[in-house]
C-alpha positions in Angstrom: 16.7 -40.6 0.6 18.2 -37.6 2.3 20.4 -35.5 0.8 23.0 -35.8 3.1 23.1 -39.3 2.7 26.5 -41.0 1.9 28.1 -37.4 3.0 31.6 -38.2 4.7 31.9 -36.0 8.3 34.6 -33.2 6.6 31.6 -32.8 3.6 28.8 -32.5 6.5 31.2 -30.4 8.5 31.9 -28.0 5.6 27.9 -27.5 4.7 27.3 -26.7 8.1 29.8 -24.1 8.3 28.5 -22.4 5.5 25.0 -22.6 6.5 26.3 -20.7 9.7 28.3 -18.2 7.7 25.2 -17.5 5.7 22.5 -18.0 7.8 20.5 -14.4 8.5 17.1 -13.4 9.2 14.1 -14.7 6.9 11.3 -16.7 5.8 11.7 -20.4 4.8 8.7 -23.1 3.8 9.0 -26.7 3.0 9.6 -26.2 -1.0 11.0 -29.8 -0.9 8.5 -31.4 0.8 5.3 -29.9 -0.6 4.3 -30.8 -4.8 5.0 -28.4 -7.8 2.0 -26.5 -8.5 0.9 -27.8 -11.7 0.3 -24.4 -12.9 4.0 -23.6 -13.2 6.1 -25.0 -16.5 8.0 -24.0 -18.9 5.4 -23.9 -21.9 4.9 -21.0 -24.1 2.2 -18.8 -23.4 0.0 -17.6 -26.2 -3.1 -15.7 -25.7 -5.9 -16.2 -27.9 -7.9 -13.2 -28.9 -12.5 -13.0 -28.8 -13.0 -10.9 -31.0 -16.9 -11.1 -29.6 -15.7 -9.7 -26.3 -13.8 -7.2 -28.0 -14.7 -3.7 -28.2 -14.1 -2.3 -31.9 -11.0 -2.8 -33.4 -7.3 -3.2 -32.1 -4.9 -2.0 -30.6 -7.0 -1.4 -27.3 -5.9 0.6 -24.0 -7.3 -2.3 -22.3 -7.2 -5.9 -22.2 -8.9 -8.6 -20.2 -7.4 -12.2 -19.7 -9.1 -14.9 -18.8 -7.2 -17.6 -17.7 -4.1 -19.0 -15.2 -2.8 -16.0 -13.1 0.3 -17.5 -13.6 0.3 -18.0 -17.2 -1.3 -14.4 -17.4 1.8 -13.4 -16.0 3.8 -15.0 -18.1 2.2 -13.7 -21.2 2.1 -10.0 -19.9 5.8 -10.7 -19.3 6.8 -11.1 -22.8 5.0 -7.8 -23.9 4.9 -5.4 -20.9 7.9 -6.6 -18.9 9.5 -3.3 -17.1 6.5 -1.0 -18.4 3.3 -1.8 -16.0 3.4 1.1 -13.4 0.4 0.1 -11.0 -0.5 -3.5 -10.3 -3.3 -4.4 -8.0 -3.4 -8.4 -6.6 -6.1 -9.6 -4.7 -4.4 -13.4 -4.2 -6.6 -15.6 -1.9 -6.3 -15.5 1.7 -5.8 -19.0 2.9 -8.5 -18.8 4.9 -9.1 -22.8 5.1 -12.7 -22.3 3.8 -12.3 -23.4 0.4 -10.4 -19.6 -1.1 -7.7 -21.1 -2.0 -7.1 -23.9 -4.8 -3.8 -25.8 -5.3 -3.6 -28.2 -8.2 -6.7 -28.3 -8.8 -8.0 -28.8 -4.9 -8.5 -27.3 -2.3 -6.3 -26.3 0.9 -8.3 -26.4 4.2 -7.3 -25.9 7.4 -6.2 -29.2 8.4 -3.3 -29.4 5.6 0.2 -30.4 7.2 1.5 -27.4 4.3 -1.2 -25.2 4.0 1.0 -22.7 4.7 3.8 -24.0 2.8 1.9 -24.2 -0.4 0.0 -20.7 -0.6 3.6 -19.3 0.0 4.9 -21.3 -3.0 2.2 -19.6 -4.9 2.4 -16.7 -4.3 6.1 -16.6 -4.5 6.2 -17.9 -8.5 3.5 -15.0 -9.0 5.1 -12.4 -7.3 8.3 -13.0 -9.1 6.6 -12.5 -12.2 4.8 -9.5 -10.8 8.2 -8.2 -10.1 9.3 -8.3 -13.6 6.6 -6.1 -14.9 6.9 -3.2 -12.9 8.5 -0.5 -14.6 11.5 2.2 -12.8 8.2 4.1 -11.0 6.0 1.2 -10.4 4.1 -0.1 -7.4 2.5 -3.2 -6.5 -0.5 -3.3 -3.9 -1.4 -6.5 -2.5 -4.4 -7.2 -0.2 -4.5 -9.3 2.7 -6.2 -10.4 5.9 -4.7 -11.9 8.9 -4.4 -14.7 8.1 -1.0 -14.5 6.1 -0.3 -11.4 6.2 2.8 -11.8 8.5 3.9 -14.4 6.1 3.7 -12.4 3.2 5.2 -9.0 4.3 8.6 -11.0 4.8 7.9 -12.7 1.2 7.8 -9.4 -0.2 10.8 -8.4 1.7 12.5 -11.2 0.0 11.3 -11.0 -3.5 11.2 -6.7 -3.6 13.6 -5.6 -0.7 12.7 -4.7 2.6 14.2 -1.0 1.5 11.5 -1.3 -1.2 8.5 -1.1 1.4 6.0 1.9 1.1 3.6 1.5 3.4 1.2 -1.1 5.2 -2.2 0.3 4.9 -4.9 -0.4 7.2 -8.9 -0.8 5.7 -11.6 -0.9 7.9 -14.0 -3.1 5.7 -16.8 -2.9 8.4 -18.8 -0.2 10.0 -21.1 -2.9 12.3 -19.5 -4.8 15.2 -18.3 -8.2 14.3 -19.2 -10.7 17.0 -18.0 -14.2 16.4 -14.8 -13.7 17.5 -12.9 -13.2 20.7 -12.0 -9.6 19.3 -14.4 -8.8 16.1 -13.0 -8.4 13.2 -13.1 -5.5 11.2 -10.0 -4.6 8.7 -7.7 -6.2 6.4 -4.5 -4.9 5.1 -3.2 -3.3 1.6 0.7 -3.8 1.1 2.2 -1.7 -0.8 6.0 -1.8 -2.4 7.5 0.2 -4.9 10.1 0.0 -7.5 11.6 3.4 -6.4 10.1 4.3 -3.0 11.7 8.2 -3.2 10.3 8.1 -6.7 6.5 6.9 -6.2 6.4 9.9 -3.1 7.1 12.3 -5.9 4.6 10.7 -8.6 1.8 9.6 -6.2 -1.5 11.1 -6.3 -3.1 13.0 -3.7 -6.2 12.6 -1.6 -8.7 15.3 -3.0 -10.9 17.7 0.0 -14.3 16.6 0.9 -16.8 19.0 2.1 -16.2 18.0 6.0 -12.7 18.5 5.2 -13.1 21.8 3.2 -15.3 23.3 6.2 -12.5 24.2 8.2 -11.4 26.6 5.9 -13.1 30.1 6.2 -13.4 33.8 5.1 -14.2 35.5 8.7 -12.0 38.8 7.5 -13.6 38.8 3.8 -10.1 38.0 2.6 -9.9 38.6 -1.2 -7.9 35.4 -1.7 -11.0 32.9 -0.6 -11.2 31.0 2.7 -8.1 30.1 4.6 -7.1 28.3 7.7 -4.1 28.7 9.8 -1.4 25.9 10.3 1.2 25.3 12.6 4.6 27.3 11.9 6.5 24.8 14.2 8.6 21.2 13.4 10.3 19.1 15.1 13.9 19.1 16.3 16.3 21.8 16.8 17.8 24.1 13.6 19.8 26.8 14.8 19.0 28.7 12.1 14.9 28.3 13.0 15.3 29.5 16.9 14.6 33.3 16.2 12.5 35.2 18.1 9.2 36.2 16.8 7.3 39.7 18.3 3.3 39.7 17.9 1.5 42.5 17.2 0.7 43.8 20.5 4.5 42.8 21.7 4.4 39.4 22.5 7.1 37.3 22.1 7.8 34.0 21.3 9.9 31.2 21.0 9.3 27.9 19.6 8.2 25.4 22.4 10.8 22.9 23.7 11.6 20.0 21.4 10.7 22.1 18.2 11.7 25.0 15.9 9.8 27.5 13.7 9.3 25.9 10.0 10.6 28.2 8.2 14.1 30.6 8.9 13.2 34.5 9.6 14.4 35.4 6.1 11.4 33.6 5.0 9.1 34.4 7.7 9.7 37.7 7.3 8.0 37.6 3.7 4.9 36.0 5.1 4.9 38.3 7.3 4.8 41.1 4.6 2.5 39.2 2.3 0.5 39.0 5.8 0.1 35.2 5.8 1.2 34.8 9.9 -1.6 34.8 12.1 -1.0 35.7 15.6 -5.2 34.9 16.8 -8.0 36.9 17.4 -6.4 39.1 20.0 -2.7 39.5 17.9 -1.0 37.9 20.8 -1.6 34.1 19.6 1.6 31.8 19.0 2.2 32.5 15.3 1.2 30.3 12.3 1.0 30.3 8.9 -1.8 31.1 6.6 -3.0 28.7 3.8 -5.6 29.3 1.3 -8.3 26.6 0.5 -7.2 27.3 -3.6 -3.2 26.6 -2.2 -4.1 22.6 -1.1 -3.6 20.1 -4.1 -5.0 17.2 -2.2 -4.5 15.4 1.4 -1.0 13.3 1.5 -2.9 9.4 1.3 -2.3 7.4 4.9 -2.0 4.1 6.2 -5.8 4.4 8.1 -8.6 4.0 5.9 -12.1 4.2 7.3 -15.1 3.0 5.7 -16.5 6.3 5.5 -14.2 7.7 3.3 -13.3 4.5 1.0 -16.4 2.2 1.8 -16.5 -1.1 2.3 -18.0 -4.3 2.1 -21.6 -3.4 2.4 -21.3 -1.3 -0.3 -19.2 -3.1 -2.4 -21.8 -5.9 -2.9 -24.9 -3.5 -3.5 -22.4 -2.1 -6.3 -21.9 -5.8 -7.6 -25.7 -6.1 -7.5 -26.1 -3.0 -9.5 -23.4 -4.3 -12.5 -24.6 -8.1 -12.5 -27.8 -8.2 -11.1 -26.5 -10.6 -8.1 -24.1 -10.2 -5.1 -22.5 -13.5 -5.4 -19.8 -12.8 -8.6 -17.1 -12.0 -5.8 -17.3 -13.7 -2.3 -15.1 -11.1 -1.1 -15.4 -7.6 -2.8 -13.7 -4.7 -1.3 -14.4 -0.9 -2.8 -10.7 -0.9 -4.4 -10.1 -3.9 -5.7 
C-alpha cells in the first residue's frame, strides 16, 4: 500500500508544496524499495581479542579486525570516534562480476537495484567513517568507473561538497588495454577532509627523485649546493608587483601581460642583494628567482599519478607473491591500498 493512500487532495496538495519548496540538487536511490542489509542493527558490538595473533603484550599501536566492515565500524566508533586522522577504504566496485556481496549474495549486473543497494552500503559505512575522523582528518576512497559518479555526490551528501580535497587520478596500467572501445587504464582516489584549509597545512609532501633532483645544478661552483632558477611571475594584476626590473647589462622588464612579478620590489630587492635573481647566461634574461636543491621540502602531491612514480598493478601482485607466496589474496591490489 502506498503511502499516500487514503490522503485527502488539501494533504497531497500540502506534501507537494513542500517537496517543491525543498527540492534541490542531489542523489536519491530506491531505500524503500530495496531490503535492509542484514549487516546493519542495533546490536552491541564487542570485539574479541587472539591473543595467538597478537604480538606481545597490550596496549598495541596497531590492531587488526577481522570481521563485518560495518560492525568494525561500529566498534572503532565507541573507542576512536573523533580521533582517527587518516582512513583509507577500498569498498567494492560494483562491477557485476561477483565484487560485491549484499546479504549474503551476490549483486550482478542484471539486478533491477544494483545500484540502489551498493549506495545503501556504502552510505551506512560512510556515516560511520564520518564519525571517526578527527578535527584534521581525511578519508581516501578508491574507485573505478563504475560508481564513481555516484559516489562523489554520496560524499557530497554525507561530508559536504565544501569538504572535497581533491579527485586523484591513478594510472594502474603501463600496457594498453584492449577489450574495450577505449582501454582502460586508471581508477580514481577520493579524497575529503574534515578541515580542507587544515589538511593543506598538515599534509605531507612528495619527496625528489633523482630524475627530479637532476635539474638542479652547480655550473658557477656556488657554495650553497646546486640550484635551479624559477619563475618570478603570477598571475593577475597587483599594483604593488608592476615595477620595473633593470638587468645587468640594462635591460628592462616588465612582467608579461596577464601577470605580475611574485614578489613586491622591497623584497626583490633583497634577492637581489643576497644574489638569488637570475637574469641568464648573457645577464639580459627575464629575471627569476634562485632556489637551492637543500631549500625544497618535497613536491606539493597532485591529482595525476602515473605508474612510474606510485606503481601499479603489475607490481602490486608480484609484491603479494613475495608476502604470501600466491597472487590471488587480493583480486584487485593497487600499490596504496
Amino acid at each position: 500500500m502506498s503511502q499516500y493512500e487514503g490522503l485527502d487532495r488539501e494533504t497531497l496538495v500540502r506534501l507537494l508544496e513542500k517537496r517543491d519548496r525543498e527540492r534541490q540538487l542531489g542523489l536519491v536511490w530506491e531505500r524503500d524499495e530495496i531490503d535492509a542489509d542484514n549487516a546493519i542493527n542495533d546490536d552491541f558490538v564487542g570485539l574479541t581479542l587472539d591473543p595467538a595473533l597478537s604480538h606481545g603484550e597490550g596496549p598495541w599501536d596497531n590492531l587488526i579486525i577481522e570481521g563485518d566492515n560495518y560492525d568494525a565500524l561500529r566498534a572503532l566508533r565507541m573507542t576512536h570516534a573523533g580521533r582517527i586522522r587518516c582512513i583509507y577504504i577500498d569498498p567494492p566496485y560494483n562491477t557485476g562480476n561477483k565484487d560485491f556481496v549484499y546479504n549474503d549474495r551476490f549483486i550482478d549486473k542484471t539486478h533491477r537495484f544494483r545500484h540502489s543497494l551498493w549506495l545503501e552500503f556504502m552510505y551506512r559505512r560512510l556515516l560511520l567513517a564520518r564519525e571517526l575522523l578527527a578535527d584534521d582528518g581525511v578519508i581516501f576512497v578508491s574507485i573505478d568507473d563504475n560508481e564513481i559518479f555516484r559516489l562523489g555526490m554520496l560524499m557530497d551528501r554525507i561530508f559536504g561538497q565544501e569538504k572535497h580535497v581533491a579527485t586523484c587520478v591513478w594510472q594502474k596500467r603501463y600496457s594498453r588495454e584492449n577489450r574495450g572501445a577505449i582501454g582502460d587504464a586508471h581508477e580514481y582516489l577520493l579524497v575529503y577532509a574534515t578541515d580542507p584549509a587544515r589538511f593543506k597545512e598538515s599534509r605531507g609532501r612528495i619527496p625528489l627523485e633523482a630524475k627530479q633532483a637532476s635539474s638542479y645544478r652547480n655550473p658557477n661552483n656556488d657554495p650553497n649546493g646546486p640550484w635551479q632558477s624559477i619563475s618570478m611571475t603570477a598571475q593577475g594584476y597587483r599594483p604593488n608587483q608592476m615595477y620595473e626590473i633593470v638587468a645587468p647589462n640594462g635591460t628592462r622588464h616588465l612582467p608579461p601581460e596577464g601577470r605580475c612579478w611574485s614578489t613586491v620590489e622591497a623584497e626583490y630587492l633583497k634577492l637581489r642583494e643576497a644574489d638569488r635573481i637570475y637574469f641568464g647566461k648573457d645577464g639580459d634574461g627575464v629575471p627569476r628567482i634562485v632556489r637551492y636543491l637543500s631549500e625544497v621540502e618535497g613536491l606539493t602531491p597532485w591529482t595525476w599519478w602515473p605508474h612510474d612514480e606510485v606503481g601499479h598493478t603489475d607490481e602490486a601482485r608480484k609484491e603479494i607473491q613475495s608476502i604470501f607466496g600466491t597472487q590471488t589474496i587480493f583480486d584487485t591490489p593497487s600499490r596504496f591500498a
